[in-house]
N, C-alpha and C positions, 0 to 999 in steps of 0.2 A: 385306199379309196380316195377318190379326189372331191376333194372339199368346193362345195359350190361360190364363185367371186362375191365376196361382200361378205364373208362368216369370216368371225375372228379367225385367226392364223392362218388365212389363206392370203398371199405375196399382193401387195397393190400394182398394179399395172404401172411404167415407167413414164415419166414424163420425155415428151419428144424434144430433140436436142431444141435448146435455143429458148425452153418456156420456162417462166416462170411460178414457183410454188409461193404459193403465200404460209405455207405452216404445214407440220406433218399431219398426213388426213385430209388435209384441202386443198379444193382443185387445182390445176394449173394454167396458166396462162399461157398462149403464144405469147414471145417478144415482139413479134409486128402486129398485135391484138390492137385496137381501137384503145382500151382501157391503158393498157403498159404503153403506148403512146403520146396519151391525155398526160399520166403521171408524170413522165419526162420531162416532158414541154412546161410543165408546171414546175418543176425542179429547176429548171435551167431560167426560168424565166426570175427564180428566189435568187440565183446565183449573182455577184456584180461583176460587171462585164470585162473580157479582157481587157489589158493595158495595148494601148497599140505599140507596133513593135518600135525599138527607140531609131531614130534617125540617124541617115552614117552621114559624119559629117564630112562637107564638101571642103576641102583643105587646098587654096591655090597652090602656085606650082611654089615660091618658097617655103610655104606650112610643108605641104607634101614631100619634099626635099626631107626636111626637118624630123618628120614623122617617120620617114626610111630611115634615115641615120642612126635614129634612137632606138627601131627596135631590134632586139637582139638577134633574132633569128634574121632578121637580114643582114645584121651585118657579119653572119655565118655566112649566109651565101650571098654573096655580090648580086645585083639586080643591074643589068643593061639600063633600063628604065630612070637610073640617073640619071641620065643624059637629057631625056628626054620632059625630068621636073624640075632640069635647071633651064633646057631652053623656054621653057614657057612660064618660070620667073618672073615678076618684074623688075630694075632692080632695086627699089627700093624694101623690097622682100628678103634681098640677101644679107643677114645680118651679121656680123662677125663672128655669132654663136653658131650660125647654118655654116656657114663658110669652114670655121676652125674642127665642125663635125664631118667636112666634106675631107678637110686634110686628112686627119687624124684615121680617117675609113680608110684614106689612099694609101698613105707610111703603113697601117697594120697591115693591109693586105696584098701589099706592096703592087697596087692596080695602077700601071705606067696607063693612064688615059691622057692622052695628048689638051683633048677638048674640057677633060674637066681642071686638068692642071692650067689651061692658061686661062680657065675663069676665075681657080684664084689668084695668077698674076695679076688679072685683069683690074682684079676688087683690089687686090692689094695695092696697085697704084692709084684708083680711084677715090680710097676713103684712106690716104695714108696721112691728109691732118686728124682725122680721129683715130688711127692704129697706136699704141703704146708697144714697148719691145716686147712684151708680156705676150701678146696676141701675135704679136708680128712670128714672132719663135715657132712657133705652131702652124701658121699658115705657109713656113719655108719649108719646114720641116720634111714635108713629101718632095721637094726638088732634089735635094741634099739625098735621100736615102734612095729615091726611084733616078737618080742619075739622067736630070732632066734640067737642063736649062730650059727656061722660056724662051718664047719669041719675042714677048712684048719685051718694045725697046723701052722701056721708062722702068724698068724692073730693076737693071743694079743701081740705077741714079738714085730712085725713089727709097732702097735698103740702104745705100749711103748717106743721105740725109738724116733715116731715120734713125742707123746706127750714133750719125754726130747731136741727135738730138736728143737719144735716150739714154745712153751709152755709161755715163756716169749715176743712172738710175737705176739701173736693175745690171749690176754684171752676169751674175747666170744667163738670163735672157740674150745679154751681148753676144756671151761666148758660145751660146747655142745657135743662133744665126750664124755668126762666123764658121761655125762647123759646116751648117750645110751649105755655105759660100767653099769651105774650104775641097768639098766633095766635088763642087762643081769647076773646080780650079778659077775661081771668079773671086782674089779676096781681095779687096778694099786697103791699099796704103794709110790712109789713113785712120782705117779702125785698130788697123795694125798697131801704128805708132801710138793709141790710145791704150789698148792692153796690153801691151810693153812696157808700157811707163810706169814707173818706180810706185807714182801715187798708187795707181792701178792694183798692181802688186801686192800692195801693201793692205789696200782697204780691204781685199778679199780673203785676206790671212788671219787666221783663227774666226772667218764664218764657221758655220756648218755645213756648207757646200765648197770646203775651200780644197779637198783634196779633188772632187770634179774638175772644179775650174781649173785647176794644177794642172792634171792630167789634158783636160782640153788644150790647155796651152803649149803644153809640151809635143803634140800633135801639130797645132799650129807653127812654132817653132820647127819643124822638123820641114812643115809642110816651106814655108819659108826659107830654108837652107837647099831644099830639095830643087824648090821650083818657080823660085823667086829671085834669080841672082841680081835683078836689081834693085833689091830694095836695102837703102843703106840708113836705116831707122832701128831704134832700141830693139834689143833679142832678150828672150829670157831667159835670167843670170842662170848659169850650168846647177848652182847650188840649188834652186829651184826647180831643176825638171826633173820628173818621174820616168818610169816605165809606161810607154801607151797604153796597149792592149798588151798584158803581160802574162795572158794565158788564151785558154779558146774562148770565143765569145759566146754570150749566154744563148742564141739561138745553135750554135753545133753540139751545147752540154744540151742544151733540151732535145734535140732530135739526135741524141747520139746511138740510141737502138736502129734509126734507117740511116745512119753515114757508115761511106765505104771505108773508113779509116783502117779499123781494125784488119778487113779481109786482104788494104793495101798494105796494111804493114807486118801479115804475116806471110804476105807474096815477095815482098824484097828482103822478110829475113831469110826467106828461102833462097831465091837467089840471088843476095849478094851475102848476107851473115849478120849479125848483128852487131859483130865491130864495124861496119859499113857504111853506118848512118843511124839518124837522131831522132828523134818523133818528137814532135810539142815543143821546140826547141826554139826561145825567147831569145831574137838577135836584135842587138842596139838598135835604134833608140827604143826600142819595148813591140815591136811587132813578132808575135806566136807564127811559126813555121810550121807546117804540117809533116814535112819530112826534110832533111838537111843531109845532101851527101858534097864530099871535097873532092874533089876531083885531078889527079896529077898533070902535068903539060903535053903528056903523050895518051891522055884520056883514059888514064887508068882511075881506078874507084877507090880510093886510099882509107883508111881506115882513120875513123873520126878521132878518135883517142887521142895519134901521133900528129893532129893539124889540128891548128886554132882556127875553131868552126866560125869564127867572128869576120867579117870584114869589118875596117875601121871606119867607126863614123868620128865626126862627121867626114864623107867620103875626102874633103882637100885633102884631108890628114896626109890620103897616100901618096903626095906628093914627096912627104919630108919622110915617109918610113921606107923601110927594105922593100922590094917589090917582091909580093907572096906569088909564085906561081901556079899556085893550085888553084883551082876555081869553086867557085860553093854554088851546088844546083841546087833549087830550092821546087820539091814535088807541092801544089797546088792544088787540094781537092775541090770543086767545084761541083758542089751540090745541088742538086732541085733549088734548095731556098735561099741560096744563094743570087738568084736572079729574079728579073722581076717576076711577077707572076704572067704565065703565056706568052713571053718572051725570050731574046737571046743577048740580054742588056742585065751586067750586071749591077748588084746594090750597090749603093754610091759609096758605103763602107768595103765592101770588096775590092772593089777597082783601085779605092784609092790604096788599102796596103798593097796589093801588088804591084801599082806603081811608084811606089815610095822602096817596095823591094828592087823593084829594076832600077829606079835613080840609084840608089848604092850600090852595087855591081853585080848583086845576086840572079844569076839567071835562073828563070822559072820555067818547070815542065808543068802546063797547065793537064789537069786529068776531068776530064769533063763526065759529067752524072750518064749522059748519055751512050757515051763507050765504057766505061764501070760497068753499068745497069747491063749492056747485053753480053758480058761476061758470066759463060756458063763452070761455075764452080771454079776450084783454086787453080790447078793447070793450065784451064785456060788464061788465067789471069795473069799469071806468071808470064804465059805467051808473048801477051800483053805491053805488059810493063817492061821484056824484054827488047822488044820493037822498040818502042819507048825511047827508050837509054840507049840503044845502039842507034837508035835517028841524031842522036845527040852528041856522036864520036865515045861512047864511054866502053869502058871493055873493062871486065873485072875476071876473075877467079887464077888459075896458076898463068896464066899469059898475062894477065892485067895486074896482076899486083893486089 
């Protein structure tokens, strides 16, 4: 029997979407009601009022420069738009702190920009009574590794000066500029005859930075010997020089999961052997070889064991020694990050050991990422690398020796 509405235990009727109940048993409200309207307004009016929203600050074109540099995610991704908050600078906005965050963005991502590189030539000959070697180091620093001389003509006068004026102030700083002078084959005789000298030598011995500066120097010395013949100023004593670069360098250990080394060098144990040649193989004065084969006078592929894998440095030597007939090819991987970024110019550290390889008589088979990369599996690579070495005169297996 159905219970008449309004008697105990019979279901209340649902309120319609959107209304409001004030308690169980009492009626309900529409939301858009006059009264749940009045309440609102009365609420809102108890409330205190928003904050207004904070203001974005207007940053001219050096702040704006500044404020790119520093944040991280940009300098993940490169922004075009540099270009564009350096030309609308003034320059009394570019500060050696803007400027050395402008380098320091270009060397890590190794961005060859023509336009922003010769604004910091530009600053660096402008404000070079206030530059210290300290700062100067930092603002070379992207010419040296992006393999980029300037235009502006007051650029090496202006580092010579500041070399002969800071020079005995800060040696790390010295030998750190001279480095990227030395990348660009642009060095200075007389910063030269400064960190050659005995004093020189001496004061940098038992720093804390003194096996660096060693090793710098023994680069410079080599660079010196290589490509220098007329400079007839102090060298540094043999007892004093190290191995340069005496293993791979620290960017091929860190990307060595995407380099072609390994798939290259189980393509030539296949076809030449692995008494054939040498992988990783540190030739005087301390430059890492990627692959080292010897080679006989009728372009046979000789086996490394039975030849002294060395050519003599320093190269005069082989005036007064036995003439070795055998030749030493030296295989060259040539990586993606080996060059600059979206370019076909290598890092000013690349270039220059392979041209300090070909000063001393090692011929080099460049293997570029490009031809690597569209090799499809091992055979084909083998193909490859057979092309390669036969463009080269080389013949191996029971005809070659």
């Amino acid at each position: 029997m159905r219970r008449p509405r309004g008697e105990p235990g019979s279901r209340a009727p649902r309120p319609t979407e959107g209304a409001i109940c004030a308690g169980p048993g009492e009626p309900c409200f529409p939301s858009d009601g006059p009264l749940v309207r009045a309440l609102e307004w009365e609420r809102r009016c108890r409330l205190p009022p928003k904050p207004p929203p904070p203001l974005r600050p207007v940053f001219l074109g050096g702040q704006r420069l500044e404020a790119a540099l520093s944040c991280p995610r940009f300098q993940r991704h490169p922004q075009q738009h540099l270009i564009r908050s350096l030309a609308e600078a003034r320059p009394e906005e570019l500060t050696p702190h803007v400027m050395v965050l402008l380098a320091q963005h270009l060397a890590r991502h190794r961005l060859r920009e023509p336009q922003l590189l010769e604004a910091i030539a530009h600053f660096l000959v402008v404000q070079e009574a206030q530059l210290n070697s300290k700062v100067v180091q930092k603002l070379v620093l992207p010419f040296g590794r992006l393999n980029y001389l300037p235009l502006e003509e007051q650029f090496m006068p202006c580092l010579e000066r500041i070399l002969a004026r800071e020079a005995g102030l800060a040696p790390l700083a010295t030998v750190n500029i001279l480095m990227s002078l030395c990348q660009l084959r642009c060095l200075p005789f007389r910063a030269l005859h400064f960190v050659f000298s005995p004093g020189f030598i001496n004061h940098i011995s038992g720093t804390p930075h003194a096996l660096t500066v060693q090793r710098y120097l023994s680069l410079l010395d080599t660079a010196v010997e290589l490509e220098l013949p007329g400079y007839r100023g102090p060298r540094l004593p043999r007892r004093q020089q190290v191995p340069i670069f005496p293993q791979p360098l620290i960017a091929d250990r860190a990307r060595c999961k995407y380099s072609h080394k390994d798939i290259v060098a189980e393509g030539l144990r296949q076809l030449l052997g692995e008494e054939k040649y040498r992988q990783d193989l540190t030739v005087p004065p301390g430059y890492c070889t990627d692959f080292l084969l010897c080679v006989g006078g009728s372009g046979a592929v000789l086996p490394v064991r039975t030849q002294n894998p060395f050519l003599p440095y320093p190269p005069s030597s082989c005036l007064h020694a036995t003439r070795d007939p055998a030749q030493r090819v030296v295989l060259m991987l040539r990586e993606r990050w080996h060059f600059c970024r979206d370019g076909r110019v290598l890092l000013g550290s690349r270039a220059l050991r392979e041209r300090h390889l070909g000063l001393m008589g090692y011929q080099l088979l460049p293997l570029p990422f490009e031809e690597l990369e569209s090799q499809r599996g091992l055979p084909q690579l083998k193909s490859y690398l057979r092309q390669k070495l036969q463009a080269l005169g080389l013949r191996w297996g029971p005809e070659g020796g």
